[in-house]
C-alpha angles and dihedrals in degrees: 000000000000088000143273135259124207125197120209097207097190090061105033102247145134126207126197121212100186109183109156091184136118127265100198146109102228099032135075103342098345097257128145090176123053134169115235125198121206113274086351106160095170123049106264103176133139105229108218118200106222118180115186114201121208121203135239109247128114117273088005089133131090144196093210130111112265120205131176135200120211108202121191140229108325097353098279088124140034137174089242116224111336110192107213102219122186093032133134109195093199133175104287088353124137116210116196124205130185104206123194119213125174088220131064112231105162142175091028126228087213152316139238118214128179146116151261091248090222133120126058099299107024100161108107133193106208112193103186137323118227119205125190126183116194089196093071096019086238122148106191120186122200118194122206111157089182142128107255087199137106088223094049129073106318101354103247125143094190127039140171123256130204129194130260096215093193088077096038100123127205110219125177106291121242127203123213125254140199107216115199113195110188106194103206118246105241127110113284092010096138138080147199101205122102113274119216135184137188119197122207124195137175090272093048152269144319125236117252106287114202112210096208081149092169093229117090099266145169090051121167104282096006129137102215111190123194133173116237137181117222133171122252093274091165110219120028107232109162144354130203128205131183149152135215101204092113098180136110082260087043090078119113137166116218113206093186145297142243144208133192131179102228096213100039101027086228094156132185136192138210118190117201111163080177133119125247098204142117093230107036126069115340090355088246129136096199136058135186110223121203116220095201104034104271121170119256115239126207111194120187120249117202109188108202113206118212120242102232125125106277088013097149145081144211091187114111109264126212127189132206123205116204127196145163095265101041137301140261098238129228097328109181109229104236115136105065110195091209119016136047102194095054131195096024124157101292096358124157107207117183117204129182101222100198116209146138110276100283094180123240117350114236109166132027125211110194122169144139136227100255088239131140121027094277096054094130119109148190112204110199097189131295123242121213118196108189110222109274100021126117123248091250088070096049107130128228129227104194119211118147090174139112113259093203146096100242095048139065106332103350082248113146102180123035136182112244124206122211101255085244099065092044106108132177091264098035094103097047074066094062098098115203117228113201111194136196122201123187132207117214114244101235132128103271092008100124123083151208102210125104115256129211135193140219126191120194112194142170091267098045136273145302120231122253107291124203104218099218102135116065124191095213092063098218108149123237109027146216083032117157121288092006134129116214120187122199133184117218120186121214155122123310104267093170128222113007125229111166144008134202117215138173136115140245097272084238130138147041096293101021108156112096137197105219102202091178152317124222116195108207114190113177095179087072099025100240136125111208109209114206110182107194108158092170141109115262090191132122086227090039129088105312089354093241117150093198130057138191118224141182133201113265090191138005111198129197113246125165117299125235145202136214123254131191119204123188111193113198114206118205123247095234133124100277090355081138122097131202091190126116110262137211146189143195125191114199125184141155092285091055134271137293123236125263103291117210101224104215159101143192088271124083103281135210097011117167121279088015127138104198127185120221129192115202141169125228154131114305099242097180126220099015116214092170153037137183123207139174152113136260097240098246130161135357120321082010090159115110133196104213112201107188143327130220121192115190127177129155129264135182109248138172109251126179114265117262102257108243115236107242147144106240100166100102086049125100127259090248105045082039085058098049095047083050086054092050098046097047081058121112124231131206107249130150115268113178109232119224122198119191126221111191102185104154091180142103133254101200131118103244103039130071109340097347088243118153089191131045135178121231137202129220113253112270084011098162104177105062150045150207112247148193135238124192099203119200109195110189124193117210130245116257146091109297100004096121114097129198088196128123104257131205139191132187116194125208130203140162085280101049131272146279101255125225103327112177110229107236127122098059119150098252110079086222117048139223096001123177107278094014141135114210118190120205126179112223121197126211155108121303108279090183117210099009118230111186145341138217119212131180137149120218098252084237103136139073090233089041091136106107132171109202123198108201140304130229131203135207121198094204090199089050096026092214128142126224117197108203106179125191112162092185138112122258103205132101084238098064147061105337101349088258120144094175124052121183106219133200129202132271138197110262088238085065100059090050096059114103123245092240077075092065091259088156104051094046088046078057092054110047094043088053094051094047090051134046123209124234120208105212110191114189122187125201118217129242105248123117117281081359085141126081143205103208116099099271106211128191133185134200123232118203140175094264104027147330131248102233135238104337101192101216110235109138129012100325102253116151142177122216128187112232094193082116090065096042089057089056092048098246126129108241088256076076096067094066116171107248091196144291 
């Protein structure tokens, strides 16, 4: 419709409505009802988001026409009757709407909602209507909960809905804007690609907009207008545009662009005159254009592929300059100045990034898109050289990392600072994001599209992230039902307080149901919840491949720190190890959990010195650690060389002495600046303990140990020991076991930690009537206060009764009883395969039976233990069950029991001596989760 003209015959006036935009479902933006203002000759709407839940009960859908009214505050303005049209108001469906008005009425007093009441079954259960407004950044929800039917409760087809303004959400306001594209009218100037901008102000910048408008647009000579949101970014500096169609039909000439605010007419314009296309001009498909005249800067990129064996890659590699005053975005590196064949082992490939002046670059993001067989790839650093400058003040970006899924961390794109920024606590800075993302679990709901993140934060933003490398390693990801969790590694962008989403609308099955996304930084100790529900689909709702969300709840959880552990190798003959390794740091504030040591390379080879980056409980000053491996596979044993464990703490240093001249001063002001220099100053210093260990941990070398404890360097306090542990089985029909048997033994300065229980000096373990001695080596745990003691349940003859089990300490020599006269099978007496035992006086243990010896054991074990009733149900999905031994452990504020194998209903008694030693009642020892 070209537009409408209206004549007011009583005064004597004519008002044009011109309009020159499409009513129609399958043109322009899809619309058959627009607002018009008067004389209006640019679109100067307000887009409100409107979602319309339908509820799940049977029958609750309807094939009726659905319209709303929003009506303002109190009640002076409404929307009049907007007709919903595409929607599907299905059983347990929501149907989102944007929904364009000339006028602001949020936030809004209240909506009516109803039908038509025509079609075949017109009777509709509404649930709520959520309406959300940019422009003021307000989410309203209004509940309803009601039949919509003449043949259902009251009989009305329209009611009347009120907010609950306990829900009501306040979300980052976005203003509306006018876009303006000029194709440019020379031959072959249009295009039918996707065009996409990013506007950047001096506030800051937009997210990515996709212009998917469903008209044929962006023809030769043709004025193309589209209404966008954008945050208040002040100033308007620069805007990029760019397209991704690289093919002979991609090309297209961009005369210039436009933007207008809607509400305050501020307008700026970019003027371009340039090609996007990979075969005119410069070859490129995107451009920076300045708002105020800028100069366009082109500074030199110079990729440095590492020399390692499989170093290169044939993925399709993109680069990110960031600066003070802005960044260039993911530009994909495809015009290579001096190589053809680019990113080749110890190759050197220059590229010109052209952009408007974003000040001085302080960070690098360089990644690839994890595509072709030989995707994998060693990034040696990159080199910027700003245009003008000589070679001698090119800047280096350091990496010396893989960049693949198969090797170090799985990442595949990583932020690089300049080396002269890098300083000794800069990577205890780096914060680790894992991120869930579930699948709903709807027929058609999963996807094959690649999805990408954003995180905005109060300290800023991360850049869009493609989530390709999932930490869960389940295959084929974002399937239906399905939970994927992904860890991504950047910068500290504080709390968080909203995410973008979506996916590249590429694949056989693109479209997606995002059921939610949980955030979970343990850094800060928080879990971000980001409830979605909702189709991110082209054919789906409002068709958009890309949400907003914003956290709905952000729970505490504990807080972490980062740990860096460097494990040392020896440089003898086998001294490599494909088993699986592990480590546990214990200091005066506690101790972390058992920590799994590796990555997706090759681990542990001889002569290598590998870096690893964990999470984990700050345990203070650290006085031990326990390392080790499971055994398993061939040549499992390992000749571990040395361990170094650094995390940051906050010291006092001396102050930095300022450089001035002091000798016109006088004596006494000279003295007191003397005073204040010589002061100290709180600052972080990364601290750094030293394990040496030169030893292996093998079976059948040495000792035959698989763990071993070691001591800081010039630790003085304490000492490695060593326990002489009697394990005797007791003397009836069945109590032999040929189970694999452990013990962990606790004592004032921590535990052993889980030993297996297998070089004793008996061939066959653990027979009926037998005593069995086993040498455990750690550090002193001075006056011992429990042990806890289980076998695996892996053989056919697992049932065991053991007697009791006593203890020498050979540097005290001091022996602990510690009797138990009970069965470990999950056939007799109460199903456990694992007891948890505290000491007795020797004279107990002498008394005969006759005394009651039995029944007081009983008690004072009892009293000294409490006992913690786990249910776990199983859902109700098919094949939701399992056959493989299930194991939980509880993790309390003083200590955790350890791995509890699940056989029978899961009942379990822990001894809280621990916690008494610590002065603390057992309802101190609460369970934090599984």
């Amino acid at each position: 419709m070209k537009g409408r003209n209206i004549d007011d015959l009583g005064n004597k006036l004519v008002y044009e409505f011109p309009i020159s935009r499409w009513f129609a479902i399958d043109e322009d933006d899809g619309k058959i009802q627009r607002d018009i203002l008067v004389g209006g000759s640019q679109p100067t709407g307000i887009v409100y988001n409107v979602q319309i839940v339908t509820g799940n009960i049977r029958g609750a859908g309807t094939n009726s026409k659905v319209h709303i009214v929003m009506h303002g505050t109190k009640g002076l303005k409404n929307s009049g009757k907007v007709f919903l049209e595409g929607g599907k108001f299905e059983r347990d469906l929501t149907d989102i709407f944007n929904v364009e008005l000339a006028a602001l009425l949020s936030p809004l007093s209240r909506v009516t909602i109803g039908h038509d009441n025509r079609g075949l079954s017109t009777g509709w259960y509404c649930e709520k209507v959520v309406v959300y407004c940019p422009f003021t950044g307000i989410e309203q929800t209004f509940p309803c909960s009601k039949w919509l039917d003449e043949k259902e409760g009251d009989g009305l087809i329209e009611r009347e809905l009120y907010e609950m303004v306990s829900l009501r959400q306040k979300r980052q306001k976005k203003h509306p804007w006018s876009l303006w594209i000029w194709t440019s009218d020379l031959p072959s100037a249009g295009t039918d690609a996707d065009i996409s901008f990013q506007v950047y102000g001096e506030k800051g910048k937009s997210d990515e907009i996709r212009l998917d408008n469903k008209t044929d647009n962006f023809e030769q000579g043709q004025v193309d207008r589209f209404m966008v949101e954008l945050a208040d970014l002040g100033k308007l500096t620069k805007l990029r545009i760019w397209h991704e169609k690289r093919n002979p039909f991609g090309g297209w000439h961009l005369s210039k662009a436009t933007l207008m605010k809607t509400l305050t007419k501020e307008k700026y314009t970019f003027p371009c005159e340039r090609w996007l296309d990979t075969n005119e001009d410069d070859n490129e498909v995107v451009r920076e254009l300045p708002a105020t005249g800028e100069l366009i800067a082109e500074p030199l990129v110079t990729v440095c592929t590492g020399t390692v064996s499989g170093s290169g890659t044939d993925a399709s590699v993109f680069l990110n300059l960031i600066g003070d005053q802005g960044d260039t975005g993911d530009r994909e590196l495809i015009n290579c100045k001096n190589n053809i064949n680019k990113f080749e082992k110890g190759s050197l490939d220059e590229f010109l990034i052209e952009a408007v002046a974003i000040g001085q670059i302080r960070r690098v993001r360089i990644g690839h898109d994890g595509k072709g067989g030989g995707s994998a790839w060693f990034l040696d650093k990159v080199i910027v050289r700003e245009e003008g400058q000589a070679e001698a003040n090119a800047v280096e970006f350091p990496c010396n990392r893989w960049l693949a899924r198969n090797e170090d961390d799985g990442q595949i794109v990583r932020e690089l600072l300049k080396e002269s920024d890098i300083s000794v606590t800069f990577e205890f800075h780096y914060t680790n994001y894992h991120i869930a993302v579930k699948t709903g679990d709807i027929p058609g709901g999963s996807s094959d599209s690649d999805v990408f993140v954003k995180l905005y934060g109060e300290k800023g933003d991360t850049s869009k992230m493609m989530l390709v490398v999932s930490a869960n390693d389940l295959g084929n990801y974002f399937e239906t039902g399905r939970v994927d969790i992904f860890t991504v590694e950047t910068f500290d962008i504080g709390q968080i307080n909203r995410l973008l989403i979506g996916h590249t609308n590429k694949g056989m099955r693109a479209g997606w149901f995002l059921d939610s996304v949980q955030i979970l930084v343990p850094l800060h100790g928080k879990n971000y919840m980001f409830p979605s529900h909702r189709w991110l689909d082209e054919d789906e709702a409002d068709g958009k491949t890309t949400v907003e969300l914003y956290p709905s709840e952000i729970l505490d959880v504990e807080q972490l720190i980062n740990y860096e552990i460097t494990v040392v190798t020896g440089d003898v003959v086998f001294a490599g190890t494909n088993a699986v390794v592990f480590i546990q740091i214990y200091g005066d504030k506690g101790k972390t959990e058992v920590i799994t040591l590796g990555s997706r390379s090759n681990n542990f080879e001889r002569n290598t010195t590998e870096i690893f980056k964990i999470e984990a409980k700050d345990v203070g000053k650290i006085f031990k650690i326990r390392i080790g491996h499971n055994g398993a596979g061939i040549g499992s044993g390992w000749f571990l060389e040395t361990v170094d464990v650094k995390h940051l703490i906050m010291a006092l240093v001396p102050k930095e002495k300022k450089k001035e001249d002091k000798k016109k001063k006088k004596k006494k002001k000279k003295e007191e600046d003397e005073d204040e220099e010589g002061g100290e100053e709180m600052q972080e210093v990364v601290l750094t303990y030293h394990f040496p260990c030169s030893r292996w941990l093998a079976g059948g070398e040495e000792d035959g140990e698989l763990v071993v404890e070691l001591l800081p360097e010039d630790a003085e306090e304490m000492e490695v020991n060593t326990y002489e542990v009697c394990v005797f089985t007791g003397d009836m029909m069945g109590a032999g076991s040929d189970a694999n048997v452990y013990i962990n033994i606790y004592g004032e300065n921590g535990d052993t930690g889980e030993r297996c229980l297998k070089n004793s000096d008996n061939i066959n373990k653990f027979e009926r009537g037998q005593e069995d001695v086993f040498i455990v080596t750690a550090v002193d745990l001075g006056p011992l206060k429990k042990l806890r003691i289980r076998h695996d349940n892996s053989e056919s003859y697992s049932s065991w009764y053991l007697d009791r089990v006593e203890i020498v300490d050979t540097k005290e020599d001091t022996t602990y009883y510690f009797p138990c006269n009970r069965w470990l099978a999950v056939d007799e007496d109460d199903g456990q395969i694992a007891r948890e035992l505290v000491p007795v006086d020797e004279a107990f243990m002498r008394q005969d039976d006759d005394e009651g010896t039995s029944g007081t054991l009983g008690l004072e074990q009892k009293s000294m233990s409490t006992t913690y009733t786990l249910k776990i149900k199983t859902g109700e999905k098919k094949y939701a069950g399992t056959d493989a031994n299930v194991f939980a452990i509880l993790f309390g504020e003083n200590d955790d029991t350890g791995a509890i194998i699940q056989h029978h209903p899961c009942r379990m008694e822990a001894s809280l001596l621990l916690a008494k030693y610590l002065h603390v009642t057992h309802r101190d020892h609460q369970s934090k989760g599984l």
